[in-house]
py3Dmol code that shows the C-alpha trace and the ligand (Angstrom):
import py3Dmol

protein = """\
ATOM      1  CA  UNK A   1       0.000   0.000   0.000  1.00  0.00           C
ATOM      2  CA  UNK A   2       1.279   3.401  -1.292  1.00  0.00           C
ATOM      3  CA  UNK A   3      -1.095   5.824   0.192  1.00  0.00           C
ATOM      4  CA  UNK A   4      -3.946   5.523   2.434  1.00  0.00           C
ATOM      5  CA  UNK A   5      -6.861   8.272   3.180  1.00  0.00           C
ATOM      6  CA  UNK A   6      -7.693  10.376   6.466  1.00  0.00           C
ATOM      7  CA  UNK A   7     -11.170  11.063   6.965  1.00  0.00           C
ATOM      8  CA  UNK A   8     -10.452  14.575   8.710  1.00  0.00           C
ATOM      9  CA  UNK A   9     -10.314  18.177   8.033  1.00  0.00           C
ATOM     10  CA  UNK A  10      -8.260  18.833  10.621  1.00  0.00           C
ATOM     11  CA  UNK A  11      -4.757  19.437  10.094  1.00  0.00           C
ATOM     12  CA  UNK A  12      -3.473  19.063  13.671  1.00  0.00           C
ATOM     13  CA  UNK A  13      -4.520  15.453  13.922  1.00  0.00           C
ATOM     14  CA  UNK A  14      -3.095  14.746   9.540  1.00  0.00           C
ATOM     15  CA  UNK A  15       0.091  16.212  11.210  1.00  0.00           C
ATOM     16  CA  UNK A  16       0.244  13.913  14.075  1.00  0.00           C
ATOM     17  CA  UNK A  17      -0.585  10.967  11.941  1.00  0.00           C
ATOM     18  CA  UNK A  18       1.486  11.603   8.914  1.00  0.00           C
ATOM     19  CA  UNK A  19       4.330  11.630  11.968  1.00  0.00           C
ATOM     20  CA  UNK A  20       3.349   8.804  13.500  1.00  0.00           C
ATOM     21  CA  UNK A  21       2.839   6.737   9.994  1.00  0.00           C
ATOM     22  CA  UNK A  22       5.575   7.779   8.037  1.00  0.00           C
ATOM     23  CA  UNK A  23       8.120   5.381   9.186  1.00  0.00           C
ATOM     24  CA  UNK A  24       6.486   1.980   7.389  1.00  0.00           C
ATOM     25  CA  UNK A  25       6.807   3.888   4.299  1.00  0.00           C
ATOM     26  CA  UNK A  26       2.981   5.089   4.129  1.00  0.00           C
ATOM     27  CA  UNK A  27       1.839   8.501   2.678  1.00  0.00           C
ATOM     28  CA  UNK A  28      -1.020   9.532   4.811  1.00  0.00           C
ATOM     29  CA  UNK A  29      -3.607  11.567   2.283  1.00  0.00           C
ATOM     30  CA  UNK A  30      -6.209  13.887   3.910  1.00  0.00           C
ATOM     31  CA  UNK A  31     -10.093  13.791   1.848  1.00  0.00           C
ATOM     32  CA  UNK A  32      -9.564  17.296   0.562  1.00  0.00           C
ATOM     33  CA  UNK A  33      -5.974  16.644  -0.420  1.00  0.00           C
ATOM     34  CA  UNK A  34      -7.256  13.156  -2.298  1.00  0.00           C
ATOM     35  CA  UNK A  35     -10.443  15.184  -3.634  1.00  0.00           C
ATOM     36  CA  UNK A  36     -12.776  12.499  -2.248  1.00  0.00           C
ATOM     37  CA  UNK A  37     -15.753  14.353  -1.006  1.00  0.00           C
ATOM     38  CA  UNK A  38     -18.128  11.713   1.483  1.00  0.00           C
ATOM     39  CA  UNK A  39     -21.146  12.410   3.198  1.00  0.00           C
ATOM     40  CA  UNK A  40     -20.908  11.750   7.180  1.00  0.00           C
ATOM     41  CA  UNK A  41     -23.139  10.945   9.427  1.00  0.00           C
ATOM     42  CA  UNK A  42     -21.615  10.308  12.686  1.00  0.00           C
ATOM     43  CA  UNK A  43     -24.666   8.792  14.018  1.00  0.00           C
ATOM     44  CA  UNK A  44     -23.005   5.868  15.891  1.00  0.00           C
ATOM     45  CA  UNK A  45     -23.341   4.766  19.827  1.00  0.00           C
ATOM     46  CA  UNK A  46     -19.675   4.509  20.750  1.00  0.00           C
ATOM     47  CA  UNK A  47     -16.106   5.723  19.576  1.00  0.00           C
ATOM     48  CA  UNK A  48     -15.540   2.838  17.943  1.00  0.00           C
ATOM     49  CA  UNK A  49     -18.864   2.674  15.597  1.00  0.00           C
ATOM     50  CA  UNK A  50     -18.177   6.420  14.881  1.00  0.00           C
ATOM     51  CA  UNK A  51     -14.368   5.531  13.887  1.00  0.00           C
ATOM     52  CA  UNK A  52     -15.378   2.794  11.392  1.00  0.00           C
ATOM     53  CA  UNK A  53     -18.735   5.015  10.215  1.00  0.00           C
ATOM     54  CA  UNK A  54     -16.391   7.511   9.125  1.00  0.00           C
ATOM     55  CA  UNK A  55     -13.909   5.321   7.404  1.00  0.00           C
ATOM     56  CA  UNK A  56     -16.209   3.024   5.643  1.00  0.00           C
ATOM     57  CA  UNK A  57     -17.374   6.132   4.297  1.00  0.00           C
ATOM     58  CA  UNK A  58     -14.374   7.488   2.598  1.00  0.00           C
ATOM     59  CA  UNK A  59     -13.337   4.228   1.397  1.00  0.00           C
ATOM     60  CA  UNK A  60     -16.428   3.789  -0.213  1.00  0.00           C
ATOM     61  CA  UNK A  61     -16.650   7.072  -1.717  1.00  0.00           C
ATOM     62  CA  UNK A  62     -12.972   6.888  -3.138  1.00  0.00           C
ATOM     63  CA  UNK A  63     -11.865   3.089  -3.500  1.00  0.00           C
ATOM     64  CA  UNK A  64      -9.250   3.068  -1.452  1.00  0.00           C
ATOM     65  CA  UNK A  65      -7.802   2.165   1.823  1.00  0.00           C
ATOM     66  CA  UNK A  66      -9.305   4.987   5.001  1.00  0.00           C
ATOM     67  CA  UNK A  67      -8.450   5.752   8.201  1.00  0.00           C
ATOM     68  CA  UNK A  68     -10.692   7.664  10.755  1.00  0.00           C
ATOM     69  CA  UNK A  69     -10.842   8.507  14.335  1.00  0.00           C
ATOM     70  CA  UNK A  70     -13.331   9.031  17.374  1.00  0.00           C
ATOM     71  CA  UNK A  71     -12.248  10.206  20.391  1.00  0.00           C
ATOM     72  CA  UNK A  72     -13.696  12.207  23.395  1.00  0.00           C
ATOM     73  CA  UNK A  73     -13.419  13.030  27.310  1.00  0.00           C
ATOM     74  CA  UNK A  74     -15.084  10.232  29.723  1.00  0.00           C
ATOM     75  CA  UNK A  75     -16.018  11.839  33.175  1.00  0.00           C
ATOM     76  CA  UNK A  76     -16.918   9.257  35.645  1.00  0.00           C
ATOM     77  CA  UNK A  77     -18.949  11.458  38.190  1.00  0.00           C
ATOM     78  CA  UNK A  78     -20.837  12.868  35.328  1.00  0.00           C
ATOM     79  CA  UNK A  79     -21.899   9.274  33.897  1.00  0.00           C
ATOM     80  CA  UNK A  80     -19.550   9.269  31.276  1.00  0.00           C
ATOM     81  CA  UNK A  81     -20.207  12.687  29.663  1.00  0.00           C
ATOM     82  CA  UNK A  82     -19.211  14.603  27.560  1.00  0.00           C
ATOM     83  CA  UNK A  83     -18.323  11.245  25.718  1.00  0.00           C
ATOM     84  CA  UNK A  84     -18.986  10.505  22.064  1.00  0.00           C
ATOM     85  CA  UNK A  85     -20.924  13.651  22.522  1.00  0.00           C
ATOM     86  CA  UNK A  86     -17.478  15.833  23.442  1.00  0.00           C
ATOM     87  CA  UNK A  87     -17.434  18.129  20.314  1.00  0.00           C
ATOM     88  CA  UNK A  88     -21.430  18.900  20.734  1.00  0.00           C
ATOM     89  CA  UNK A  89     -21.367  19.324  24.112  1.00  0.00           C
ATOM     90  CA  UNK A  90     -23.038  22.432  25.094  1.00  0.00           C
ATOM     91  CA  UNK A  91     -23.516  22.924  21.510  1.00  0.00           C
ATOM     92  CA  UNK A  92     -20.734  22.851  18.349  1.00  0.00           C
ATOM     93  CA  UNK A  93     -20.321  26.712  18.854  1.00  0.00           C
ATOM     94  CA  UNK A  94     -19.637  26.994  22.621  1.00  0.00           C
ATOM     95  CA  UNK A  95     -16.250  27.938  23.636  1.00  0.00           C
ATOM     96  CA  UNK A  96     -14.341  25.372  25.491  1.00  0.00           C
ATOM     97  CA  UNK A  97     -13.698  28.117  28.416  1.00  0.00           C
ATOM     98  CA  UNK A  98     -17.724  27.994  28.828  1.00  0.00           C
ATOM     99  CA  UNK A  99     -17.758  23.735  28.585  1.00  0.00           C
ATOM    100  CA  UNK A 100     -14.569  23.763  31.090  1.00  0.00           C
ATOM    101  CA  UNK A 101     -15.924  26.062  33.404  1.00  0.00           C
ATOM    102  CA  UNK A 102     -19.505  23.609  33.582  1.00  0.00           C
ATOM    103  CA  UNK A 103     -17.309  20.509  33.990  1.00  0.00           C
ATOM    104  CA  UNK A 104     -16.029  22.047  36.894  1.00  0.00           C
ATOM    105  CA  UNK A 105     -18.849  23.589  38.280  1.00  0.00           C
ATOM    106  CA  UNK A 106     -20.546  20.135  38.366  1.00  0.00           C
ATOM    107  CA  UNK A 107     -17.758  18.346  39.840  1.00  0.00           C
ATOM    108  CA  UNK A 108     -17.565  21.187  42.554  1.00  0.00           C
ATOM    109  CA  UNK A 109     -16.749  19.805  46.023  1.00  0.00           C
ATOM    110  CA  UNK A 110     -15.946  16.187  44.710  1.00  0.00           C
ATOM    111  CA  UNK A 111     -12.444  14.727  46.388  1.00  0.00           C
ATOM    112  CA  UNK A 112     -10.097  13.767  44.418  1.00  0.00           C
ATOM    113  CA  UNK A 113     -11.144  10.157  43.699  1.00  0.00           C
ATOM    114  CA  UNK A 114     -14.298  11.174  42.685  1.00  0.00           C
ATOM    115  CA  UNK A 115     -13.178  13.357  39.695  1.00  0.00           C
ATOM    116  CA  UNK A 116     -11.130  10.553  37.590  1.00  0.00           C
ATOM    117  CA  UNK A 117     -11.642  10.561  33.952  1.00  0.00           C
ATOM    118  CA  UNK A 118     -10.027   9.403  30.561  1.00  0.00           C
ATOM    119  CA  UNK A 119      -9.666  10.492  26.753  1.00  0.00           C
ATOM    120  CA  UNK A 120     -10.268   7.564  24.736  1.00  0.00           C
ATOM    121  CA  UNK A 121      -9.401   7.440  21.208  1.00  0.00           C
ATOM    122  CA  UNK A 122     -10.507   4.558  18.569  1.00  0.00           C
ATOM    123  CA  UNK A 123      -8.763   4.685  15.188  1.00  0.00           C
ATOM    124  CA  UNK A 124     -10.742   2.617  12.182  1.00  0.00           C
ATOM    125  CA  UNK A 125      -9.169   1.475   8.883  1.00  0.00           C
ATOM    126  CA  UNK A 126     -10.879   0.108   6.000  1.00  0.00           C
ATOM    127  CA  UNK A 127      -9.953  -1.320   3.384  1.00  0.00           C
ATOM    128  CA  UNK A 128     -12.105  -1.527  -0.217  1.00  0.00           C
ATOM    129  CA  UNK A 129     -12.267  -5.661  -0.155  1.00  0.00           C
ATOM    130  CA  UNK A 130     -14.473  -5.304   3.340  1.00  0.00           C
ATOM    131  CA  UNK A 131     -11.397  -5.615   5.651  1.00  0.00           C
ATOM    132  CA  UNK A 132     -11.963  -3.366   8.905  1.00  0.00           C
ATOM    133  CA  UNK A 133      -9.605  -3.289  11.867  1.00  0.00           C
ATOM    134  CA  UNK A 134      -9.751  -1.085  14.950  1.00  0.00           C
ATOM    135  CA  UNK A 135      -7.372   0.016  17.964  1.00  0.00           C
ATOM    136  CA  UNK A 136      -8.201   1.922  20.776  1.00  0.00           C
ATOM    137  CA  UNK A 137      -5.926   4.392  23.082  1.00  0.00           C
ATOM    138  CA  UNK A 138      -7.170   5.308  26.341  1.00  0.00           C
ATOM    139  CA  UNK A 139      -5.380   8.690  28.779  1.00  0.00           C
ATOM    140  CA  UNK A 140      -5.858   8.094  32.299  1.00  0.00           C
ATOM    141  CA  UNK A 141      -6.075  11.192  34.307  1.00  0.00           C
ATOM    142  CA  UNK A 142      -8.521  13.853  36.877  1.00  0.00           C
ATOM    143  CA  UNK A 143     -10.551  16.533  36.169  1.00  0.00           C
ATOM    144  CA  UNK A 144      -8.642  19.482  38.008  1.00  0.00           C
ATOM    145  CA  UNK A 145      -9.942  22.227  39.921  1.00  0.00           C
ATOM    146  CA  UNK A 146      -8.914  25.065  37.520  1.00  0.00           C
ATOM    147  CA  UNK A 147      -8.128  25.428  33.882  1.00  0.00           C
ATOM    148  CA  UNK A 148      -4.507  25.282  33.285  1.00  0.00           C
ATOM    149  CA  UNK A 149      -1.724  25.688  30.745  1.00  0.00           C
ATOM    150  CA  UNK A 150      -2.138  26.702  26.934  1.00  0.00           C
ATOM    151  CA  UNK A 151      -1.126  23.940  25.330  1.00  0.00           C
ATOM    152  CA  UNK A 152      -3.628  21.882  23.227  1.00  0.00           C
ATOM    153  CA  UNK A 153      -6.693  22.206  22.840  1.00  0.00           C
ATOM    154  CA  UNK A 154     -10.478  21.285  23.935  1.00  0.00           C
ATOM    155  CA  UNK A 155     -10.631  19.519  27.030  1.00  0.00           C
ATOM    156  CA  UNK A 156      -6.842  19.423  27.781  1.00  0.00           C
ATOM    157  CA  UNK A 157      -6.794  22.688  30.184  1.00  0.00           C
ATOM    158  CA  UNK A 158      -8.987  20.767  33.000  1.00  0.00           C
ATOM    159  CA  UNK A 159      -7.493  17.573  32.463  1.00  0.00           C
ATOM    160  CA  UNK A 160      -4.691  16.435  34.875  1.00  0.00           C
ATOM    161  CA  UNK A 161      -2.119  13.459  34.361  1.00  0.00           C
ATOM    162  CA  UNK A 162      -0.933  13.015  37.466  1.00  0.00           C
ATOM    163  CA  UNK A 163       1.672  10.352  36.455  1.00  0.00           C
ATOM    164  CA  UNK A 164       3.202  13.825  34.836  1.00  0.00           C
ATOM    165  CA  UNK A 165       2.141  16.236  38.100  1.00  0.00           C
ATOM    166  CA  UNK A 166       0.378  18.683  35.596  1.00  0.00           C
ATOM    167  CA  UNK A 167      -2.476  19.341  33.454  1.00  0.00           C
ATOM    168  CA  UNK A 168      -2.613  17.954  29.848  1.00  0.00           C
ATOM    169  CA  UNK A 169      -3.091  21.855  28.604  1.00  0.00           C
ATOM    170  CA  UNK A 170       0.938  22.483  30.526  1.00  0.00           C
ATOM    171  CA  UNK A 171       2.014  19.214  28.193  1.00  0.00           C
ATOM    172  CA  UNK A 172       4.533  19.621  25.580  1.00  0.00           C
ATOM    173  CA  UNK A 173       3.013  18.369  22.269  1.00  0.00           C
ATOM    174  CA  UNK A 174       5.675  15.317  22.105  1.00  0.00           C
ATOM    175  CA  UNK A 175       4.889  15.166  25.407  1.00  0.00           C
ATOM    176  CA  UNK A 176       0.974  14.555  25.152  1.00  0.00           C
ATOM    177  CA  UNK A 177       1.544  12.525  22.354  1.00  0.00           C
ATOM    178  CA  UNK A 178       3.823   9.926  23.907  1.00  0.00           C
ATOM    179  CA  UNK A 179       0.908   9.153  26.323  1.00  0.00           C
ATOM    180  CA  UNK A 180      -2.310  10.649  25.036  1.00  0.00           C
ATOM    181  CA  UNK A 181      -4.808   8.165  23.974  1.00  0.00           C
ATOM    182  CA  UNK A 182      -4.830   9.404  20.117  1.00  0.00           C
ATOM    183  CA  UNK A 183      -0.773   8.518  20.397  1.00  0.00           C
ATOM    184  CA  UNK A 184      -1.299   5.281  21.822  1.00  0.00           C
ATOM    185  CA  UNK A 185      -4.553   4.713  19.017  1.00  0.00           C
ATOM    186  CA  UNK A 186      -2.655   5.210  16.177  1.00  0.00           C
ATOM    187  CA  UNK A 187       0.816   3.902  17.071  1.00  0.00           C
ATOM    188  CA  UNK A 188      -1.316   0.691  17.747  1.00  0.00           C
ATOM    189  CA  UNK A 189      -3.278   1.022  14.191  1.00  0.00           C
ATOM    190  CA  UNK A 190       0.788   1.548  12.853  1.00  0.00           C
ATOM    191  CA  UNK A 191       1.708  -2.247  14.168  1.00  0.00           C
ATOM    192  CA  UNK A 192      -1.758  -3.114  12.523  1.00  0.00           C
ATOM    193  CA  UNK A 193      -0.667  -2.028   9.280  1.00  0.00           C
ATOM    194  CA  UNK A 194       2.762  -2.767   9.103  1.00  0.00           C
ATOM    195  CA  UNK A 195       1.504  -6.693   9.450  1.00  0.00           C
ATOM    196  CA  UNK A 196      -0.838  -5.665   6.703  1.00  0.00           C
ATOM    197  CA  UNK A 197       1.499  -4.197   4.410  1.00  0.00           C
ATOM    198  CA  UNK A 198       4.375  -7.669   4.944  1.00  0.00           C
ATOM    199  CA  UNK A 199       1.799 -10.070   4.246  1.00  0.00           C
ATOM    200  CA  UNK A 200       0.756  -8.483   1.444  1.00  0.00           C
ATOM    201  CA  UNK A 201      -2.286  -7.468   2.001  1.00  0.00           C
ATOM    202  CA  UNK A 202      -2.389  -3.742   2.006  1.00  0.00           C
TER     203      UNK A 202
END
"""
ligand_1 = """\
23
IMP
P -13.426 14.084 17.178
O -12.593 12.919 17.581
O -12.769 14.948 16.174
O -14.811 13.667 16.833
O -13.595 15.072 18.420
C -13.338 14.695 19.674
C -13.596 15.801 20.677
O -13.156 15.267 21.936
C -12.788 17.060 20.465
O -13.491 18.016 19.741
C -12.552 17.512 21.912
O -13.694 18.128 22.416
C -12.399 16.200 22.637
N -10.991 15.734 22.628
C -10.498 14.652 21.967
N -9.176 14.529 22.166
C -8.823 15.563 22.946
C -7.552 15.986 23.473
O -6.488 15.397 23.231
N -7.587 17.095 24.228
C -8.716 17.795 24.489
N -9.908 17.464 24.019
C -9.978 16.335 23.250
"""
view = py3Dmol.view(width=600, height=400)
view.addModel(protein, "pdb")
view.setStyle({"model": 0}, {"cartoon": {"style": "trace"}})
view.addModel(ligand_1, "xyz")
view.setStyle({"model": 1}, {"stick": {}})
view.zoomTo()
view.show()
């Protein structure tokens, strides 16, 4: 396999990927780069139906090989919100300052075992002949008790890796990516399809 398709429009994550691929010799393609033009509906119940919705999607629309990914913020003391729901949450047009701020107004006066949380991540890839595989990254971590740091982006400035002593917002990008969940996703979708590509198969 020569070149295989993101289904994103967001240059941060191509970035991250074409990093994190480029060393088994694959040329990671965005859909407006490839021209491929697929209608989405994430409509699915978990990270992982979302993932493959998306990539079954641009590989059928363009006739080859797609990767996607789904990832959001799990909060345990608030049922597992924001979820598969994170980028809606509050509505597509709220600031993340105002989305922060509620997280932590609801989690007001929890200890600190209460406020545990996780990114997940789920990467899909899909191949034209039918083939799907999927691999899933998960960041351990708290919901703090500020916002912090102005690193990434979304979530990150509440959420605090205490293995590192600091929020994920005060993280280094190299940093976040050695141990975020979307790291850990896609450097296990990279074993994944560096078995594809010796067999033969990709
Ligand atoms: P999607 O995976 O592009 O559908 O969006 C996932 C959403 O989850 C993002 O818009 C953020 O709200 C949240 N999210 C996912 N990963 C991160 C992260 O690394 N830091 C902060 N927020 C994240």
């Amino acid at each position: 396999m020569k070149r295989i398709l993101f289904a994103t429009g967001n240059a941060h994550k191509l970035g991250e990927i074409k990093a994190i691929l480029s060393d088994i010799g694959l040329d990671v393609v965005s859909m407006g780069e490839a021209g491929v033009d697929a209608e989405i509906v994430e409509d699915g119940k978990s990270f992982e139906e979302n993932a493959l919705i998306k990539a079954r999607a641009v590989s059928k629309a363009s006739g080859e090989p797609a990767l996607a990914d789904d990832s959001g913020l799990v909060v345990d003391a608030l049922c597992g919100e924001p979820g598969i729901y994170s980028s809606r949450w509050m509505g597509e047009d709220t600031s993340y300052h105002v989305k922060n701020t509620e997280i932590l107004r609801r989690l007001e006066g929890l200890p600190d075992e209460k406020r545990t949380a996780r990114f997940v991540c789920v990467c899909a890839c899909v191949f034209p002949d039918g083939r799907e595989y999927t691999a899933e990254g998960v960041f351990e971590g708290m919901i703090g008790y500020e916002e912090k740091g102005g690193n990434g982006f979304g979530y990150d400035p509440i959420f605090y890796v205490p293995e590192k002593g600091r929020y994920s917002a005060e993280l280094a990008p190299e940093e976040k990516n050695a141990i975020s969940h979307r790291g850990k996703a896609l450097r296990a979708m990279r074993e994944i399809l560096r078995d594809a590509k010796e067999v033969g198969e990709a």
